[in-house]
TORLUM-267979 format. One record per residue (C-alpha): residue number from 1; z, x, y; residue in three letters. Coordinates in steps of 0.1 Angstrom, whole numbers, plus 5000, padded with zeros to 4 digits. Layout:
<recs>
<rec pos="NUM" w="Z" u="X" v="Y" code="ALA"/>
...
</recs>
This chain:
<recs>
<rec pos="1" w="1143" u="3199" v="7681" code="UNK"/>
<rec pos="2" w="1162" u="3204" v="7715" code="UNK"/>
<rec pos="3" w="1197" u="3222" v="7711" code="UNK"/>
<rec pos="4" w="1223" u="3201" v="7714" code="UNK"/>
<rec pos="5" w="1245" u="3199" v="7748" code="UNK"/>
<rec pos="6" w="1240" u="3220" v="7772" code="UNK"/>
<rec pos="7" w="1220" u="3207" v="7807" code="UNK"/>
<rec pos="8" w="1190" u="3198" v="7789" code="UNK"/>
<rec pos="9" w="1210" u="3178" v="7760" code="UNK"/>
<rec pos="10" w="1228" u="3166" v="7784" code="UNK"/>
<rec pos="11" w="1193" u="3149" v="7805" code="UNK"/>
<rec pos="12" w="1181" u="3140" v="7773" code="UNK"/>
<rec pos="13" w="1209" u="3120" v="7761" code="UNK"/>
<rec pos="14" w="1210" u="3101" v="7793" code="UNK"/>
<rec pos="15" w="1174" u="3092" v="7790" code="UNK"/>
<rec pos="16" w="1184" u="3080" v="7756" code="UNK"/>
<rec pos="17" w="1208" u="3059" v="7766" code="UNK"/>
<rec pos="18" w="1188" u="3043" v="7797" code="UNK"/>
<rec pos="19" w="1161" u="3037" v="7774" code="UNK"/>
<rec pos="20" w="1180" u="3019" v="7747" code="UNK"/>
<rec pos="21" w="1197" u="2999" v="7773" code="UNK"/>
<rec pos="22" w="1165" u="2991" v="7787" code="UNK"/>
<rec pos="23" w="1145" u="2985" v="7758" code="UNK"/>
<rec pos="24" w="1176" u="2961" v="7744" code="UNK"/>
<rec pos="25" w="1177" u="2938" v="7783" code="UNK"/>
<rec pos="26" w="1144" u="2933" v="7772" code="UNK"/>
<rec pos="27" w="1155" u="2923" v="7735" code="UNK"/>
<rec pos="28" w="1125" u="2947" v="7718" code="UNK"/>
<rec pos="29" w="1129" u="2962" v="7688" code="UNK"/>
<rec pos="30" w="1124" u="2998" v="7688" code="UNK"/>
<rec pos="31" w="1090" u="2994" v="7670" code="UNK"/>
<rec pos="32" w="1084" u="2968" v="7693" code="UNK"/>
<rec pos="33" w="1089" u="2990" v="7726" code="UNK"/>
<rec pos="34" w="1070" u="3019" v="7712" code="UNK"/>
<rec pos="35" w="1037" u="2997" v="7707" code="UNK"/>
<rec pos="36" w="1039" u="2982" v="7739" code="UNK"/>
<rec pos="37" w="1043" u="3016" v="7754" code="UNK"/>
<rec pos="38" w="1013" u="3034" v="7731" code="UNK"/>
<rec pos="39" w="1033" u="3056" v="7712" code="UNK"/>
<rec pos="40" w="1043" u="3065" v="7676" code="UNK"/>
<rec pos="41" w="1074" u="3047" v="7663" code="UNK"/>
<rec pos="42" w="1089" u="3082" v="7649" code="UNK"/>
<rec pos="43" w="1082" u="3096" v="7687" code="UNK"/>
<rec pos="44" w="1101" u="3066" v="7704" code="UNK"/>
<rec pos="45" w="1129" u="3070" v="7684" code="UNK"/>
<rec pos="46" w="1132" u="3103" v="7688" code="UNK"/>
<rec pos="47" w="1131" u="3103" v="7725" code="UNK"/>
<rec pos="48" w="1160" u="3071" v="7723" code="UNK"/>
<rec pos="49" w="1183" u="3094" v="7701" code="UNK"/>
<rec pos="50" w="1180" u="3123" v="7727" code="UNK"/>
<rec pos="51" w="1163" u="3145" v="7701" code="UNK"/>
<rec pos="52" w="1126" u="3149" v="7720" code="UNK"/>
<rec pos="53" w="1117" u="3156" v="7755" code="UNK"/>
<rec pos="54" w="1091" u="3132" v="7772" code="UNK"/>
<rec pos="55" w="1063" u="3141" v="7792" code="UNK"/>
<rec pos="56" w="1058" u="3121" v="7824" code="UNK"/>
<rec pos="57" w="1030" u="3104" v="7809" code="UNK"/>
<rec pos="58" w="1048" u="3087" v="7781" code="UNK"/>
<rec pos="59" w="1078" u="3082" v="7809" code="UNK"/>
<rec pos="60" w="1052" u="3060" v="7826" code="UNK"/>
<rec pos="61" w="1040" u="3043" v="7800" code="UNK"/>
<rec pos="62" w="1076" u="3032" v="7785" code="UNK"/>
<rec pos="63" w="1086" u="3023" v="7822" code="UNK"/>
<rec pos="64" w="1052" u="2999" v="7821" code="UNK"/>
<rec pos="65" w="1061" u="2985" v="7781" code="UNK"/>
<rec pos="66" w="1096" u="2983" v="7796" code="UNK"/>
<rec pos="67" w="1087" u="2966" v="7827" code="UNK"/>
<rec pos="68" w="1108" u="2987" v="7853" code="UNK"/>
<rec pos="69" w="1104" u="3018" v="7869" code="UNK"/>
<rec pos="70" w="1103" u="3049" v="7855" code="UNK"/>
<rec pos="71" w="1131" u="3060" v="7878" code="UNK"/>
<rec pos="72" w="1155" u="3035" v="7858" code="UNK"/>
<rec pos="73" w="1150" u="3057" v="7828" code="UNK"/>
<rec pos="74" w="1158" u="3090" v="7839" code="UNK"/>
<rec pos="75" w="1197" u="3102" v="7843" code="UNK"/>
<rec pos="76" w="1210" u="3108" v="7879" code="UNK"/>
<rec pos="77" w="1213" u="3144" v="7883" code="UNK"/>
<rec pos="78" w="1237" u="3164" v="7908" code="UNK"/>
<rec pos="79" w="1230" u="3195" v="7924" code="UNK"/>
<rec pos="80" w="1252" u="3216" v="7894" code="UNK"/>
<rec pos="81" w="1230" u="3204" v="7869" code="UNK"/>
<rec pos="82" w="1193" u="3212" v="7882" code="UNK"/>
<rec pos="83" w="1204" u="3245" v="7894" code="UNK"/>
<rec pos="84" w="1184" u="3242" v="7922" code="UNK"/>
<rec pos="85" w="1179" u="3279" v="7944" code="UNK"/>
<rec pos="86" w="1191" u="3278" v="7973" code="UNK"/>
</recs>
């Protein structure tokens, strides 16, 4: 389980919340979404509670089950949170 807050939490529960916006425009059930996309129900909900990271992979597939690009499910990020080196 990934700690919560923090700059991962933080990531994750943006994903969360682009996925579930996503996966409700589409008005799919969160079973529904995660057979279209290929992966386990428990997984899927996981990943649209923030509580499990996603590999790009899986990004790519729920983008395709989705419909949209996988660019619409991950959070915009500023330069403080990646902690980029200079």
């Amino acid at each position: 389980m990934v700690k919560k807050g923090g700059k991962k939490g933080q990531y994750l529960a943006g994903l969360a919340k682009n996925l579930r916006a996503a996966r409700k425009n589409k008005g799919l059930s969160q079973e529904k979404a995660a057979w279209l996309s290929g992966i386990s129900y428990k997984f899927y909900q996981d990943v649209e509670r923030g509580k499990k990271d996603i590999t790009t992979h899986n990004l790519w597939k729920l983008s395709r089950a989705l419909d949209i690009t996988a660019d619409k499910l991950i959070p915009s990020l500023d330069e403080d949170y990646l902690d980029l080196p200079e």
